[in-house]
LUMMI-535482 format. One line per field, with one value per residue (C-alpha): x, y, z; residue number from 1; residue in one letter. Coordinates in pm, whole numbers, plus 50000, padded with zeros to 5 digits. Layout:
N
east <- X,... .
north <- Y,... .
up <- Z,... .
num <- NUM,... .
residuo <- A,... .
END
This chain:
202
east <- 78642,78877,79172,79433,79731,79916,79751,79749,79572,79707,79512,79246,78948,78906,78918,79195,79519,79813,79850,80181,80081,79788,80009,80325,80132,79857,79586,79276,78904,78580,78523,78218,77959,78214,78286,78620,78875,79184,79415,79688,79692,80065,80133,80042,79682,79665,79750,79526,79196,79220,79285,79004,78761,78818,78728,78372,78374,78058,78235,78603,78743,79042,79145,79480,79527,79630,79522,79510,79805,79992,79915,80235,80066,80133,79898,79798,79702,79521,79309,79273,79144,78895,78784,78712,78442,78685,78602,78888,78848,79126,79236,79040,79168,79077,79006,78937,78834,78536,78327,78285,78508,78512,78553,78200,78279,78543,78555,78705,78721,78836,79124,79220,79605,79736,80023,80368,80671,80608,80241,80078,79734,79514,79172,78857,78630,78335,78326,78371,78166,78122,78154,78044,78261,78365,78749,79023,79396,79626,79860,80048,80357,80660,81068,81368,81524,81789,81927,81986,82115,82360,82494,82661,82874,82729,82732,82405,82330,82153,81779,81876,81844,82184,82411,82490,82608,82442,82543,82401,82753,82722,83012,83120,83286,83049,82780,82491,82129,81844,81464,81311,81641,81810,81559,81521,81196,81008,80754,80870,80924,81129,81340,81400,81514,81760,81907,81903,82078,82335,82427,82476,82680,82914 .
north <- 08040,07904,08125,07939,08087,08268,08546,08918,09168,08959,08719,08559,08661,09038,09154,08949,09178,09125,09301,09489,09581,09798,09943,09998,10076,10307,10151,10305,10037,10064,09939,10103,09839,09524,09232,09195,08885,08868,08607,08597,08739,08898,09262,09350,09180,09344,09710,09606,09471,09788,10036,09897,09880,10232,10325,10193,09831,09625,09313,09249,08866,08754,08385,08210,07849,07832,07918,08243,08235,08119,08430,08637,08990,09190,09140,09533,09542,09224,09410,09724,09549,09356,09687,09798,09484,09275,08946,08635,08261,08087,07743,07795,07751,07927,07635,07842,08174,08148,08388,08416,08732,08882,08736,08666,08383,08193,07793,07769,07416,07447,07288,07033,07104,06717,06764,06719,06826,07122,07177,07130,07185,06869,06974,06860,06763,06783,07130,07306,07623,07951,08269,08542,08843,09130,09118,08891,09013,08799,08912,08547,08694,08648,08538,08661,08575,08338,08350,08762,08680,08423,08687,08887,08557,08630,08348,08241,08110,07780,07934,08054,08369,08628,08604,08949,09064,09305,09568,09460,09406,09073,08811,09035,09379,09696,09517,09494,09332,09373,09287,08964,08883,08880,08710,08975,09199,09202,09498,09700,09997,09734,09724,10081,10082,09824,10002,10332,10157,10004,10386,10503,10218,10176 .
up <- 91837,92132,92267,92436,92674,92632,92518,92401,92175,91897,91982,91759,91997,92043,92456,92519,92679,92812,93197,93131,92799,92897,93167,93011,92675,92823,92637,92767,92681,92759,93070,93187,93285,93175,93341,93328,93422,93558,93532,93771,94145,94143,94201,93837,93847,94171,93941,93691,93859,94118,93727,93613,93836,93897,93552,93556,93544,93700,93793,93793,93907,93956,93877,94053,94022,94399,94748,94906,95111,94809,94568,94485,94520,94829,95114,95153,94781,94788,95111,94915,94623,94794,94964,94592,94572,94352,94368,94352,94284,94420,94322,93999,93628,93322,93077,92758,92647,92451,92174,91775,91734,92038,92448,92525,92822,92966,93061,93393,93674,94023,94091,94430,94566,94640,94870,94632,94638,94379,94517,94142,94121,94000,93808,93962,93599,93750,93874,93525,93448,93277,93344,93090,93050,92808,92845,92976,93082,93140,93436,93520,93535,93282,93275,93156,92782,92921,92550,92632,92996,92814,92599,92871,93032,93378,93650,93765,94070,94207,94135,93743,93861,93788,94075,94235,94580,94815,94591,94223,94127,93886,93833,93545,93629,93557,93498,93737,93774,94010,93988,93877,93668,93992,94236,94454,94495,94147,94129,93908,94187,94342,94032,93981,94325,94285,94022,94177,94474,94262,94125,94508,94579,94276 .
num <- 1,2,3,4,5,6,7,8,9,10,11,12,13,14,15,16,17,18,19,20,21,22,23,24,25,26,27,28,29,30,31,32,33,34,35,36,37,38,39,40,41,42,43,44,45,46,47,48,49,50,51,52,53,54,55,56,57,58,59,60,61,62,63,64,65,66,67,68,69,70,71,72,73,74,75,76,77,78,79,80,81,82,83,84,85,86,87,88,89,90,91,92,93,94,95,96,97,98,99,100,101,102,103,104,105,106,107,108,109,110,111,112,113,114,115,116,117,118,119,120,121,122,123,124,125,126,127,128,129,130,131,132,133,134,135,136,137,138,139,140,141,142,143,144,145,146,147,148,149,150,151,152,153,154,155,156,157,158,159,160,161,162,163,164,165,166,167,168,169,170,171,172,173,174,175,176,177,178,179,180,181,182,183,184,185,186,187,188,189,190,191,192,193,194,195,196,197,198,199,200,201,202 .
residuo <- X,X,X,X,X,X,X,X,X,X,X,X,X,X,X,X,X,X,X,X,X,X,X,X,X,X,X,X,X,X,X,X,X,X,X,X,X,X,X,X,X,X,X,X,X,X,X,X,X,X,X,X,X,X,X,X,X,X,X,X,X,X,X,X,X,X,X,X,X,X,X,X,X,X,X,X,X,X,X,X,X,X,X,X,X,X,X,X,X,X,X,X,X,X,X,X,X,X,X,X,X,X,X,X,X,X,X,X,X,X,X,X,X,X,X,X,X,X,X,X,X,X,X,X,X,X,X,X,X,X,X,X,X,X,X,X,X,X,X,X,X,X,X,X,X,X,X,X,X,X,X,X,X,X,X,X,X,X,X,X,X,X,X,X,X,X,X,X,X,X,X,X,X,X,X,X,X,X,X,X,X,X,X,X,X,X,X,X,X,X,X,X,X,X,X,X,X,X,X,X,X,X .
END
C-alpha cells in the first residue's frame, strides 16, 4: 500500500499521525526502540521529535523540503533538539509512505533550490532512496478555514491574513484575532498570549 499527503491516523497505512493530533489529543505509542519520521521542521515538529525521542525512540529524523536557514522552527529548539541526537535532512522530500498495513518505509529524493521568485524546490530523480521506519507524523503546518474567517465580515489585509491593530482589535467592533489567523507569532503560546493581551488592552 502507498500513503499519500496529507495524512493522519485515518489514514490507510497504520503509524501514520498527524503532529497536533498527538499533542492536542494526548495519544501516547510505542515508541521505545522506533524509528520515527518527522515531516516538517516548524515549532510543532520541533515539540514532537524532542516528545518523542524522550520517550524511548532509537532514531528520530526530521524531513523539510528546504535549507536550514529556511526552516520555520525557532533556532533554540532546533539546537536543543539536535543536542537530543535528532537527526534532520534538509532539502529532502518525502515521496511516499510505504508498507502492507502498517508504515514499514518511506520513499524520499533530495531536492535542488533553483533561485525563483517563490524559492520552489526542484526534485533531483536520481537521488531517491529509502528509509525504513515504524511511524511517520506529519507536522507541515496547517491554515485557517477562510470559509469560517468569511463568516464574520472581517477585512483582511494584503497577506490574507485578518487585519488587526496593535491591540487585536479586527475591522469589526468586539471582535478580535491573534495567532496564525492574524500573521503575527504562531506557536500556540504565542497565541494564547495574543489573546490574553487583547483582554488587558480592551
Amino acid at each position: 500500500s502507498i500513503s499519500t499527503f496529507p495524512l493522519l491516523s485515518k489514514s490507510i497505512l497504520k503509524g501514520v499521525y498527524g503532529g497536533n493530533e498527538l499533542l492536542e489529543h494526548n495519544i501516547n505509542l510505542d515508541y521505545k526502540d522506533k524509528t520515527v519520521i518527522i515531516s516538517g521542521c516548524g515549532n510543532v515538529a520541533m515539540d514532537v521529535c524532542r516528545s518523542i525521542k524522550r520517550q524511548g525512540a532509537k532514531k528520530v529524523i526530521v524531513i523539510y523540503r528546504r535549507s536550514e536557514k529556511d526552516m520555520p522552527a525557532e533556532r533554540k529548539e532546533y539546537e536543543e533538539a539536535k543536542k537530543e541526537e535528532i537527526k534532520f535532512l534538509f532539502n529532502t522530500n518525502i515521496l511516499q509512505i510505504l508498507g502492507k498495513e502498517k508504515v514499514e518505509k518511506i520513499e524520499v529524493v533530495k531536492n535542488n533550490i533553483i533561485k525563483t521568485d517563490n524559492q520552489e524546490p526542484t526534485i533531483i530523480p536520481s537521488k531517491k532512496r529509502n528509509i525504513l521506519c515504524d511511524y511517520v507524523i506529519m507536522a507541515i503546518g496547517s491554515v485557517a478555514d477562510s470559509n469560517l474567517v468569511n463568516t464574520f465580515n472581517i477585512d483582511l489585509d494584503k497577506r490574507g491574513k485578518v487585519d488587526i491593530d496593535k491591540f487585536g482589535n479586527t475591522t469589526r467592533k468586539g471582535l478580535f484575532a491573534g495567532g496564525d489567523l492574524a500573521g503575527t507569532k504562531s506557536t500556540v503560546a504565542w497565541a494564547a498570549r495574543a489573546g490574553r493581551n487583547a483582554a488587558y488592552e480592551n
